[in-house]
N, CA, C and O atoms as a GROMACS GRO file, in nm:
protein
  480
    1UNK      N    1  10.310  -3.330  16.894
    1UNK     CA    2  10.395  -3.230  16.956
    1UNK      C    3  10.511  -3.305  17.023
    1UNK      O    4  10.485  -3.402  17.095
    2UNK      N    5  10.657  -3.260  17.000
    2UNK     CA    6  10.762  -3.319  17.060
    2UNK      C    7  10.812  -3.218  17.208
    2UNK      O    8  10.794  -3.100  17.240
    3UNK      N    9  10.869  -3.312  17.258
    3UNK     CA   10  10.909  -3.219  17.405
    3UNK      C   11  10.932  -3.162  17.403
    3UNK      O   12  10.901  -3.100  17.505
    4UNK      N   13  11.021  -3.072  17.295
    4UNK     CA   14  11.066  -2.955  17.282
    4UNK      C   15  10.992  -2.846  17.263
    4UNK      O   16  11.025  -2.731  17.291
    5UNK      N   17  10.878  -2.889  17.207
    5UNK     CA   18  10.810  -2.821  17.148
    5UNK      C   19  10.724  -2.760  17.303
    5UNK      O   20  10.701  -2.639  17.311
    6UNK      N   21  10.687  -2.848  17.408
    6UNK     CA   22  10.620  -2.869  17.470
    6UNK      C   23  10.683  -2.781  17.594
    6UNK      O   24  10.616  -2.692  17.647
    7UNK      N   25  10.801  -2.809  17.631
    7UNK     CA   26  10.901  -2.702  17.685
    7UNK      C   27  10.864  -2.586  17.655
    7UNK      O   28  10.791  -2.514  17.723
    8UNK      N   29  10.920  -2.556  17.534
    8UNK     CA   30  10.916  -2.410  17.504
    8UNK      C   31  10.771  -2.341  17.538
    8UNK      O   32  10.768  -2.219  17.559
    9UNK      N   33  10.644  -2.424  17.544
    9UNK     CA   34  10.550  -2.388  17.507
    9UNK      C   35  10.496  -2.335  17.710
    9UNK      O   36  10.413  -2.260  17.761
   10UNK      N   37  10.590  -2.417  17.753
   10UNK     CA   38  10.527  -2.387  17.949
   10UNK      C   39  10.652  -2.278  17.984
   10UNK      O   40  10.622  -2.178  18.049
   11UNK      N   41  10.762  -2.294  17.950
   11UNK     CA   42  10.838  -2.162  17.954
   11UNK      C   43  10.758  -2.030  17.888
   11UNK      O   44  10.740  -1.925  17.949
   12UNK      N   45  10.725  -2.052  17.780
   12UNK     CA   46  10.639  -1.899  17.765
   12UNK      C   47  10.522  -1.890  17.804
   12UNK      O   48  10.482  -1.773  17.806
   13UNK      N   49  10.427  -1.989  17.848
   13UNK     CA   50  10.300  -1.987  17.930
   13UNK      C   51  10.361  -1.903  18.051
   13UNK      O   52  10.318  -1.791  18.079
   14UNK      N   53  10.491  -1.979  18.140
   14UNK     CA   54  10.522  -1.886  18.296
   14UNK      C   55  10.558  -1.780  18.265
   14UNK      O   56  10.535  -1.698  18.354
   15UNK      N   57  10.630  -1.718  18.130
   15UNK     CA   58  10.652  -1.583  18.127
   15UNK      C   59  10.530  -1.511  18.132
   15UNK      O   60  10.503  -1.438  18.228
   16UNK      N   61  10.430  -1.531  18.007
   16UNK     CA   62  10.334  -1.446  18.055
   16UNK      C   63  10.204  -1.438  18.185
   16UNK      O   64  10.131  -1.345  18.220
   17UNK      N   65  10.217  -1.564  18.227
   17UNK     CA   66  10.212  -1.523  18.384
   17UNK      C   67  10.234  -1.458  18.507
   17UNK      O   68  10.166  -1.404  18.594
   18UNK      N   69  10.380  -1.487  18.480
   18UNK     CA   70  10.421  -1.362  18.554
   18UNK      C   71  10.470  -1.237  18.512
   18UNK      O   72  10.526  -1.165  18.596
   19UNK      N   73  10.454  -1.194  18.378
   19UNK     CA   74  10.442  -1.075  18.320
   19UNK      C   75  10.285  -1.046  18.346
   19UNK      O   76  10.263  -0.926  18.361
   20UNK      N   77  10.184  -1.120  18.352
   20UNK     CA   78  10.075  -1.024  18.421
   20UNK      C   79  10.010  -1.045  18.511
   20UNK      O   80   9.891  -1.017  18.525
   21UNK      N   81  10.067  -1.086  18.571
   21UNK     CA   82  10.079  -1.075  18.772
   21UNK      C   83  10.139  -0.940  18.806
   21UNK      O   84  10.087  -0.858  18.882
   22UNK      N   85  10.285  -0.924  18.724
   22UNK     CA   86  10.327  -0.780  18.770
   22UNK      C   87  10.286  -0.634  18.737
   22UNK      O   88  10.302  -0.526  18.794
   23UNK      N   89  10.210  -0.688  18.590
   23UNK     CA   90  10.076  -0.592  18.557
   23UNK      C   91   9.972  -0.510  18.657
   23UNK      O   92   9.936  -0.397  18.690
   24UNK      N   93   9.949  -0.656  18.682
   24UNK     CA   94   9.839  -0.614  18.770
   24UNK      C   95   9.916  -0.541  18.899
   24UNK      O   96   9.892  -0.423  18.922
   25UNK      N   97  10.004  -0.611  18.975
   25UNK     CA   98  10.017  -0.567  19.058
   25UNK      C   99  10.083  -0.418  19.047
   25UNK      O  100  10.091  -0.347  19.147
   26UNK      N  101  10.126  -0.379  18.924
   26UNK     CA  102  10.166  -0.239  18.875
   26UNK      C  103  10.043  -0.174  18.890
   26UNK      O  104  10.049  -0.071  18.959
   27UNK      N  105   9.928  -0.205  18.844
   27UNK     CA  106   9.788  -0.127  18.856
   27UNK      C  107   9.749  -0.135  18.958
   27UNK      O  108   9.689  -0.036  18.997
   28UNK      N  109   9.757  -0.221  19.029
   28UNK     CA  110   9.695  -0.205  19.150
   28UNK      C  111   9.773  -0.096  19.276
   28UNK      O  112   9.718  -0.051  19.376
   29UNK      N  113   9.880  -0.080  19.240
   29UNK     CA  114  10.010   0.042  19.345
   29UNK      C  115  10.066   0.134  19.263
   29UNK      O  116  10.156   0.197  19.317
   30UNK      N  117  10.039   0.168  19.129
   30UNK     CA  118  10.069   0.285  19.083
   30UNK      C  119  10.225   0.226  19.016
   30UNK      O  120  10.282   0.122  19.049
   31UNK      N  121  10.270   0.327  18.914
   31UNK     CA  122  10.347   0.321  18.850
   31UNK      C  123  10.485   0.244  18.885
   31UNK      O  124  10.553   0.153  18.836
   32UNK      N  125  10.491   0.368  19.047
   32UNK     CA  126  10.593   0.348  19.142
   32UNK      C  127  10.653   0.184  19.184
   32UNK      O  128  10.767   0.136  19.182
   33UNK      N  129  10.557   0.144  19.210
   33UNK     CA  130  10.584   0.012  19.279
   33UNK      C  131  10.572   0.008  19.408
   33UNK      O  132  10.646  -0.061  19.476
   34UNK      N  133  10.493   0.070  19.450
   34UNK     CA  134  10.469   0.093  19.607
   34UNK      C  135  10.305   0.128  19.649
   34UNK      O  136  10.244   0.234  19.640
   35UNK      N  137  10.260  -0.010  19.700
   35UNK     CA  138  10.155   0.033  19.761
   35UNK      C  139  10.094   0.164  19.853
   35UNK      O  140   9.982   0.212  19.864
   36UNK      N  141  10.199   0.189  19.899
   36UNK     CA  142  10.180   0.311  19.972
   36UNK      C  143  10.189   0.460  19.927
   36UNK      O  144  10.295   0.495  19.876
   37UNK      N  145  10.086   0.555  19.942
   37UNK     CA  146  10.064   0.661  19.866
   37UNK      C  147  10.154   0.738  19.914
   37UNK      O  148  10.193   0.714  20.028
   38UNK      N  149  10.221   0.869  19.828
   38UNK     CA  150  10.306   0.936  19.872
   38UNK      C  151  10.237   1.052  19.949
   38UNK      O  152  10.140   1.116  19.910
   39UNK      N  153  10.283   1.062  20.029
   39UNK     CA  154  10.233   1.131  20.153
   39UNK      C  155  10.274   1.302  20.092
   39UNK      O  156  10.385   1.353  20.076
   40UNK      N  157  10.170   1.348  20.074
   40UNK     CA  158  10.121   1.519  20.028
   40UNK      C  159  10.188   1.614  20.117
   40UNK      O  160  10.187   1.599  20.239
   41UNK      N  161  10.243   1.709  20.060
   41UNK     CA  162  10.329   1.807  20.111
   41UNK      C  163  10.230   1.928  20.106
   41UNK      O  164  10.218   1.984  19.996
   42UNK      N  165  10.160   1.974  20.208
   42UNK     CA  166  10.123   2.119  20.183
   42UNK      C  167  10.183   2.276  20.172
   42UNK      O  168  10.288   2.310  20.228
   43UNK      N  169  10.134   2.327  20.124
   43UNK     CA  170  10.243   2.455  20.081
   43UNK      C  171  10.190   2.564  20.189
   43UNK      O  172  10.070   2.588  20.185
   44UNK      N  173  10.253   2.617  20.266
   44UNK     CA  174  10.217   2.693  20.344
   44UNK      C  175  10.086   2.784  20.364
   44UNK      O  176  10.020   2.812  20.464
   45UNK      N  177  10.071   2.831  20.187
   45UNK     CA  178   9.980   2.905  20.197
   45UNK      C  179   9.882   2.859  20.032
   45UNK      O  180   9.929   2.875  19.919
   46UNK      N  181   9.748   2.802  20.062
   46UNK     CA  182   9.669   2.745  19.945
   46UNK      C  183   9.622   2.797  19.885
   46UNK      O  184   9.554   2.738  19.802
   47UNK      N  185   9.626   2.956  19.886
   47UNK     CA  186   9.504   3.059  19.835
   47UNK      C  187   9.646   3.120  19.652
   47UNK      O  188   9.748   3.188  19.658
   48UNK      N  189   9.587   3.062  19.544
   48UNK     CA  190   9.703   3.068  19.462
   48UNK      C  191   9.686   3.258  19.409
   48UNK      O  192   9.765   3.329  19.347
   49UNK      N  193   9.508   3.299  19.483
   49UNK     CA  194   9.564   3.464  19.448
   49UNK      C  195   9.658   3.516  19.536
   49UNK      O  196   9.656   3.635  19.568
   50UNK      N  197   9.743   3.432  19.581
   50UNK     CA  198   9.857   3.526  19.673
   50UNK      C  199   9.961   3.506  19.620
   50UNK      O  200  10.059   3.561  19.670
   51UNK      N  201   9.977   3.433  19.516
   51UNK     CA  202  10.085   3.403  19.419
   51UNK      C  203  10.094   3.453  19.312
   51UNK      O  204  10.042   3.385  19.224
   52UNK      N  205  10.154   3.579  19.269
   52UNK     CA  206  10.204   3.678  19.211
   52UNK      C  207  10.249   3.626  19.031
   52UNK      O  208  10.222   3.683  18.925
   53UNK      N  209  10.321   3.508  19.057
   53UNK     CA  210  10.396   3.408  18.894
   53UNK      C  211  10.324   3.255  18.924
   53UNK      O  212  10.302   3.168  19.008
   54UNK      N  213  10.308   3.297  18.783
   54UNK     CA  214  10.274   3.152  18.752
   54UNK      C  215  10.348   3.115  18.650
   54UNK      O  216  10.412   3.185  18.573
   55UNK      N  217  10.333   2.973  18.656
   55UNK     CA  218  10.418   2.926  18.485
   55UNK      C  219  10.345   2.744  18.511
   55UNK      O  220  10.348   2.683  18.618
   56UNK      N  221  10.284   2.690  18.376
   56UNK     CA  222  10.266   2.585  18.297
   56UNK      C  223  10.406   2.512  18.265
   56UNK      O  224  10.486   2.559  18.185
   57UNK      N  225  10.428   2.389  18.337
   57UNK     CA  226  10.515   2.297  18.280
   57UNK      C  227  10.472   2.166  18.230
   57UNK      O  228  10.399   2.086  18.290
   58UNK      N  229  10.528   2.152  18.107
   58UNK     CA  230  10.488   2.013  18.038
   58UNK      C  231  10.590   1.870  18.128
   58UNK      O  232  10.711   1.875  18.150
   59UNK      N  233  10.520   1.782  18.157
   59UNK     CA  234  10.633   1.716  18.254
   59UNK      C  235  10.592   1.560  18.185
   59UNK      O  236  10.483   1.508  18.160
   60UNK      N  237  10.729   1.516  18.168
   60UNK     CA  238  10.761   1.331  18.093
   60UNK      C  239  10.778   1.304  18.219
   60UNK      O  240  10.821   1.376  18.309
   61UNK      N  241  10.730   1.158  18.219
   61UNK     CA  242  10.791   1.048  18.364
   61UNK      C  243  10.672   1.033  18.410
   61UNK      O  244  10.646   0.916  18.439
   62UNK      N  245  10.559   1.134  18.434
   62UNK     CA  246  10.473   1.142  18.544
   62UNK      C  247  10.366   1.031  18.466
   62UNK      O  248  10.339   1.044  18.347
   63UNK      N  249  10.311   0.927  18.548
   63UNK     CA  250  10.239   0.803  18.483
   63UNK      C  251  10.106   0.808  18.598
   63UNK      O  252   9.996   0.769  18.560
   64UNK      N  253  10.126   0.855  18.732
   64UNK     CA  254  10.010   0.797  18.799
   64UNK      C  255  10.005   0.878  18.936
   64UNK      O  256  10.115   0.927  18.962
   65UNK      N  257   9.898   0.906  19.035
   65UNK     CA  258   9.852   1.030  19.109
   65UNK      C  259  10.002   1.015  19.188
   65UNK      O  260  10.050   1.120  19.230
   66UNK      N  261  10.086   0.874  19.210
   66UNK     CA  262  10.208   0.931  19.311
   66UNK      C  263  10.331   1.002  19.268
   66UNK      O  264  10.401   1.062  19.349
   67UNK      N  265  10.360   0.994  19.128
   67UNK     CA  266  10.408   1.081  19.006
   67UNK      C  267  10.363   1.238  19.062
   67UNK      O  268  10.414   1.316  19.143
   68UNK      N  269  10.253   1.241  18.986
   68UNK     CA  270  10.227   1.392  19.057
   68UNK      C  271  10.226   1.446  19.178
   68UNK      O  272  10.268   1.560  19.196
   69UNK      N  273  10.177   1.369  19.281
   69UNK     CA  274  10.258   1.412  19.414
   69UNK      C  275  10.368   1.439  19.482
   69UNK      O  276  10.384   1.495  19.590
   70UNK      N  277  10.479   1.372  19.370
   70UNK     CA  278  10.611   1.365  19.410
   70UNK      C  279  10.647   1.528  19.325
   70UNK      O  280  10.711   1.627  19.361
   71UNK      N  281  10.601   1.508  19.250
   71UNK     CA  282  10.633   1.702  19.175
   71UNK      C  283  10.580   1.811  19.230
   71UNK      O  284  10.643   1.917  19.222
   72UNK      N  285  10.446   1.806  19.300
   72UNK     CA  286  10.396   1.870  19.364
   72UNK      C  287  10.478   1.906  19.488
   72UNK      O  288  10.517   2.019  19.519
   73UNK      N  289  10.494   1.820  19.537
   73UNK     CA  290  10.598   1.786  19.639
   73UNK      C  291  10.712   1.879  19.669
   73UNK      O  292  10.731   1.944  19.771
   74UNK      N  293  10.788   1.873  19.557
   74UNK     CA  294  10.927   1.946  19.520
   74UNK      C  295  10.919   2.094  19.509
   74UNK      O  296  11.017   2.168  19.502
   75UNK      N  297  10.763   2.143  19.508
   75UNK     CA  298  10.782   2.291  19.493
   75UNK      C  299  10.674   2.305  19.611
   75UNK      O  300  10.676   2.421  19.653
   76UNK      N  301  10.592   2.234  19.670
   76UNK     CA  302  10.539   2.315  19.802
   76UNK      C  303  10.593   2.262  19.904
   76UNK      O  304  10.513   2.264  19.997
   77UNK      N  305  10.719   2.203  19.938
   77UNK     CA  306  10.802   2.184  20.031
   77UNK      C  307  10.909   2.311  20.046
   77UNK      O  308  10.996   2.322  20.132
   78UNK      N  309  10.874   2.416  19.922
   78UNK     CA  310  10.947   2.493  19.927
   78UNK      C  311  10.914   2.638  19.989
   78UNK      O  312  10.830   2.667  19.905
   79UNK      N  313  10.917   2.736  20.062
   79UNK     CA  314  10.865   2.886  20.082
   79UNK      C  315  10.798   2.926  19.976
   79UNK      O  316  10.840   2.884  19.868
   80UNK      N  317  10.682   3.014  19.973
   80UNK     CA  318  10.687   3.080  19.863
   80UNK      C  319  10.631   3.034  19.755
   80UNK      O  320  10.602   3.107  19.660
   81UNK      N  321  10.607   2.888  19.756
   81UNK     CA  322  10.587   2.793  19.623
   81UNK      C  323  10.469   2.758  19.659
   81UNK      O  324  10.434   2.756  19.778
   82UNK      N  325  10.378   2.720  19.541
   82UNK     CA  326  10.239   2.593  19.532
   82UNK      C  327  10.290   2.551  19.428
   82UNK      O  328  10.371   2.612  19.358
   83UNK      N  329  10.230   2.404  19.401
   83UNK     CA  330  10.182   2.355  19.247
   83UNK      C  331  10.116   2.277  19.274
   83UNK      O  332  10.092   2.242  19.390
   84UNK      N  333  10.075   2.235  19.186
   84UNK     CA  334   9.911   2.145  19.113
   84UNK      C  335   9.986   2.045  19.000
   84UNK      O  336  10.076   2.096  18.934
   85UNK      N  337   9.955   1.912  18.978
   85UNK     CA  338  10.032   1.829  18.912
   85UNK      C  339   9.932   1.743  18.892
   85UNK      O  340   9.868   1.681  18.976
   86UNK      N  341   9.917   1.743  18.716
   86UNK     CA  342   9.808   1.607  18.667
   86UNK      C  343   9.894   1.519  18.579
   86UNK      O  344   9.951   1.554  18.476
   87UNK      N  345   9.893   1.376  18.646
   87UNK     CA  346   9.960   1.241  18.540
   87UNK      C  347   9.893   1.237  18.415
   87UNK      O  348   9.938   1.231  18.301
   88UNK      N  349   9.760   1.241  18.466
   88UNK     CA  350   9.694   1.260  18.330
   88UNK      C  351   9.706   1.362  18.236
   88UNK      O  352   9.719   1.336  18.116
   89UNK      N  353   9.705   1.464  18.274
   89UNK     CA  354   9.735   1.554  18.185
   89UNK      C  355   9.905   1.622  18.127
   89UNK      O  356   9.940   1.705  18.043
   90UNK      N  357   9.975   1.533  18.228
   90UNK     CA  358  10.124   1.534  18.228
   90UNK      C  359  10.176   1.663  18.237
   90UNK      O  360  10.275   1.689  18.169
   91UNK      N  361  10.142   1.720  18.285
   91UNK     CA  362  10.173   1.915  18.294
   91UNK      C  363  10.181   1.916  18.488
   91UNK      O  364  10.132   1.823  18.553
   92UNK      N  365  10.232   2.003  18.536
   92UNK     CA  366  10.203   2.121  18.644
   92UNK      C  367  10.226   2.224  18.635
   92UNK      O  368  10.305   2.276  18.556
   93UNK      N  369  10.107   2.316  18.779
   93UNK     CA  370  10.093   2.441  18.766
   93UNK      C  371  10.185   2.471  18.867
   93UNK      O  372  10.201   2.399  18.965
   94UNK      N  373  10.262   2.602  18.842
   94UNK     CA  374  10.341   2.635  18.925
   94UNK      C  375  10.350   2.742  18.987
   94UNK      O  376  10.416   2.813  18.911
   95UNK      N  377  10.322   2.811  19.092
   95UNK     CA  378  10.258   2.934  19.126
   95UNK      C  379  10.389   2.979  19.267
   95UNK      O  380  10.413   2.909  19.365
   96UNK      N  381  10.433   3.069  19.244
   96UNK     CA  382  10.547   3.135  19.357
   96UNK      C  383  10.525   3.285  19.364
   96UNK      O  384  10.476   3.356  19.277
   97UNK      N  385  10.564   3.314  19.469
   97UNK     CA  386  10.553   3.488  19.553
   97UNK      C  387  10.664   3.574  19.521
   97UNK      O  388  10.666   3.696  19.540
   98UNK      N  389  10.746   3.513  19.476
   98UNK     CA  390  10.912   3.560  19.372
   98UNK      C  391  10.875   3.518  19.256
   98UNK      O  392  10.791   3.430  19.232
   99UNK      N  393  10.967   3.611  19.147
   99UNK     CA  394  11.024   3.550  18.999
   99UNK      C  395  11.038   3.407  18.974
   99UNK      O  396  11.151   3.389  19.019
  100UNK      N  397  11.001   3.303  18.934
  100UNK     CA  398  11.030   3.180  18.885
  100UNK      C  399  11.123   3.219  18.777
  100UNK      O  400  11.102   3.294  18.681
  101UNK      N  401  11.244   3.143  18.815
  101UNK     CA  402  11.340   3.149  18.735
  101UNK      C  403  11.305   2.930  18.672
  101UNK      O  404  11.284   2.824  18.730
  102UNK      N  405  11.318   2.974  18.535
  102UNK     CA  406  11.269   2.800  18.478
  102UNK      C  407  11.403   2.724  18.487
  102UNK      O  408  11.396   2.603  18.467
  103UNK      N  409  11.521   2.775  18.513
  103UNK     CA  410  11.615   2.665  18.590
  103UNK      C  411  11.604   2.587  18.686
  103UNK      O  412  11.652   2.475  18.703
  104UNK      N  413  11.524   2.661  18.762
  104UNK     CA  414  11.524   2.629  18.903
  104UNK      C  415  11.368   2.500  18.903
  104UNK      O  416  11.359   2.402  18.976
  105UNK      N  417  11.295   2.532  18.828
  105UNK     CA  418  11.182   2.461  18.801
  105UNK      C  419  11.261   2.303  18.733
  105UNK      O  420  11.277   2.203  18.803
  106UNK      N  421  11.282   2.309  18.659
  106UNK     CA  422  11.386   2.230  18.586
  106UNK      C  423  11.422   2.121  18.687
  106UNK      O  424  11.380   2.007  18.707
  107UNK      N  425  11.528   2.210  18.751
  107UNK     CA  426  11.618   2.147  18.840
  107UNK      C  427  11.517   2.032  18.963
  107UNK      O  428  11.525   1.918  19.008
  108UNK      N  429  11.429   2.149  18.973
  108UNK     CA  430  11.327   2.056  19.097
  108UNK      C  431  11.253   1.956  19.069
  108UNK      O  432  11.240   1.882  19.167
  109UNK      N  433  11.191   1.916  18.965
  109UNK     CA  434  11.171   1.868  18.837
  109UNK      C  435  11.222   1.720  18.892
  109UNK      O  436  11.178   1.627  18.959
  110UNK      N  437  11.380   1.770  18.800
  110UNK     CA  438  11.436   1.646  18.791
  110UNK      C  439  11.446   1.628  18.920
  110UNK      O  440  11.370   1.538  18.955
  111UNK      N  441  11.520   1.684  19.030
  111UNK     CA  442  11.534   1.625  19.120
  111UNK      C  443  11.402   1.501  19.144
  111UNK      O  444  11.412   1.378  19.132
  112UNK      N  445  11.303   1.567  19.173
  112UNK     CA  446  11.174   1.482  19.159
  112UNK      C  447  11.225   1.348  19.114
  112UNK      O  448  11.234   1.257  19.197
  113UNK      N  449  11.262   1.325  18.982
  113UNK     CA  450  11.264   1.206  18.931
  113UNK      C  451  11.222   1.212  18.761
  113UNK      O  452  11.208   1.118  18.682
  114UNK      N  453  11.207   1.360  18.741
  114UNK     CA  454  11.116   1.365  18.616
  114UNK      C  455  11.202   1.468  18.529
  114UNK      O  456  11.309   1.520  18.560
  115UNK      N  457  11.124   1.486  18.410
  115UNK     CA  458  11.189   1.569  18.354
  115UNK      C  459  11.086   1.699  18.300
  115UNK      O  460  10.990   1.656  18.236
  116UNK      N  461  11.090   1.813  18.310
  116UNK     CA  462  11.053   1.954  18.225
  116UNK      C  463  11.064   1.983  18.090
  116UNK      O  464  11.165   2.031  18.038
  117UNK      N  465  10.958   1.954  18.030
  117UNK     CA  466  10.956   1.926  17.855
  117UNK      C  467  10.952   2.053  17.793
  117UNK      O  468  11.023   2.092  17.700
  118UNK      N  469  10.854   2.121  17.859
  118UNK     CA  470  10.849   2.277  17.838
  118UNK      C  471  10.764   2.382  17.946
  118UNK      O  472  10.653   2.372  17.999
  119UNK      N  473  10.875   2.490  17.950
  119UNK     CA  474  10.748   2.590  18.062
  119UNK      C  475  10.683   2.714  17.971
  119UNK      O  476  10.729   2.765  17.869
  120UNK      N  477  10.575   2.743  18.036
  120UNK     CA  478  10.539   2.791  17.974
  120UNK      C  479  10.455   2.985  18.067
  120UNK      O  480  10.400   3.069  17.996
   0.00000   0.00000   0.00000
């Protein structure tokens, strides 16, 4: 083996070192990059038979429980609103005391950070 050879060979040993160091440390704090869990927004009122509309959204982006908290987030920070949000299952439920207009779902959505694939 020539030096070069030998170089190249500890340059890509440290890459994948620290490509899975940051692995791990991705698994170990969630998608986000933040050890710290996102702190749960409750919706005024938890009982979802008082919520009149519902609607199923298919949701991209969402990878891990602080993903879904952050969507959850965006609609029971709101009056009127609950939802329920699985990474795993990449969907939330969306339950309001008014008309859900799916713009507005959309919009909150992204704001979130995510995107609305389909409502349903």
């Amino acid at each position: 083996m020539n030096a070069s050879t030998a170089v190249i060979l500890v340059i890509l040993l440290a890459v994948l070192i620290v490509g899975v160091k940051s692995y791990m440390k991705k698994l170990a704090s969630g998608c986000c990059g933040s050890s710290d869990a996102v702190k749960k927004v409750r919706p005024q009122d938890t009982d979802s038979g008082h919520y009149p509309y519902h609607k199923s959204v298919s949701v991209e982006g969402m990878m891990c429980e602080n993903c879904a908290r952050r969507v959850e987030n965006a609609f029971n920070a709101r009056p009127g609103m609950m939802a329920k949000a699985s990474a795993q299952k990449k969907c939330a439920e969306v339950w309001s005391k008014e008309p859900l207009d799916d713009e507005m779902i959309r919009r909150a959505i992204s704001e979130a950070g995510y995107s609305a694939v389909s409502i349903r």
